[in-house]
N, C-alpha and C positions, 0 to 999 in steps of 0.2 A: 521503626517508624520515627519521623520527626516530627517534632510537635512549635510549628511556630505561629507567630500574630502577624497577617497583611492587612490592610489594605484592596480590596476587591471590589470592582465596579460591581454595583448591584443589577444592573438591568443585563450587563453581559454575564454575567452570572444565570440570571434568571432564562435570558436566554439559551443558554447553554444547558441548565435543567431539564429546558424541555426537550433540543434535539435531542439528549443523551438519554432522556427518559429518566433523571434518578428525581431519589424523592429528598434529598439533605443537602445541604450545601456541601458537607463534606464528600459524601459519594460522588458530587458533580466535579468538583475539585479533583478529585483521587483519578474518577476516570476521564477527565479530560488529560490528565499527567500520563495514565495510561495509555491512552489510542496516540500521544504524541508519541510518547516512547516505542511504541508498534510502527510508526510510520516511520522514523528513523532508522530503526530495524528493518523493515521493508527498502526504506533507500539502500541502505546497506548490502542486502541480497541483489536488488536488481545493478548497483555497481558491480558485484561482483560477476554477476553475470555478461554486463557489459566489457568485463575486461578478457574474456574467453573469447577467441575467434571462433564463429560458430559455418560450418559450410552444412548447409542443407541441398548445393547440388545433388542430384540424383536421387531423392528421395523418394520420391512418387512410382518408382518403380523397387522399393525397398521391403514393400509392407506384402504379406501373403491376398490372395485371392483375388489378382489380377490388379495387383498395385495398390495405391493408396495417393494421400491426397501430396500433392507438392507444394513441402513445405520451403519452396528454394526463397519466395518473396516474403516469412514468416517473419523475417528481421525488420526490415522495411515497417511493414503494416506496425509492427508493435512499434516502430519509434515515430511516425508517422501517428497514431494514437496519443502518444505520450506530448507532444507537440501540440496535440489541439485542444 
């Protein structure tokens, strides 16, 4: 752990206590540095993923008991999502 002196806006602070639900200024701190670092990490997997050519042609007829759903537009929708 590092232990240093800032500088912190008090009402974003305060507000940030409450979305994150903690009760310390430090626990608010720690896991705001947290969910940052997770979301970084999240960009990270979904680039990776973005850099895989993905073909969902013929899917729909892949899955047992009379097919399954087609997933050919799966890529679309999710980035299409991501965009709005």
């Amino acid at each position: 752990m590092t232990r240093i002196t800032v500088e912190i806006n008090d009402e974003w602070l305060d507000h940030a206590r409450q979305v994150l639900g903690t009760g310390t200024k430090v626990a608010t701190i720690n896991e705001a540095l947290r969910l940052q670092a997770l979301r970084l990490k999240a960009a990270e997997i979904i680039d990776a993923f973005d850099s895989v050519p993905m073909d969902f042609a013929g899917s729909a007829g892949s899955f047992r008991f009379a097919g399954g759903r087609d997933l050919s537009a799966l890529e679309d929708k999710a980035r299409d999502s991501r965009v709005a």
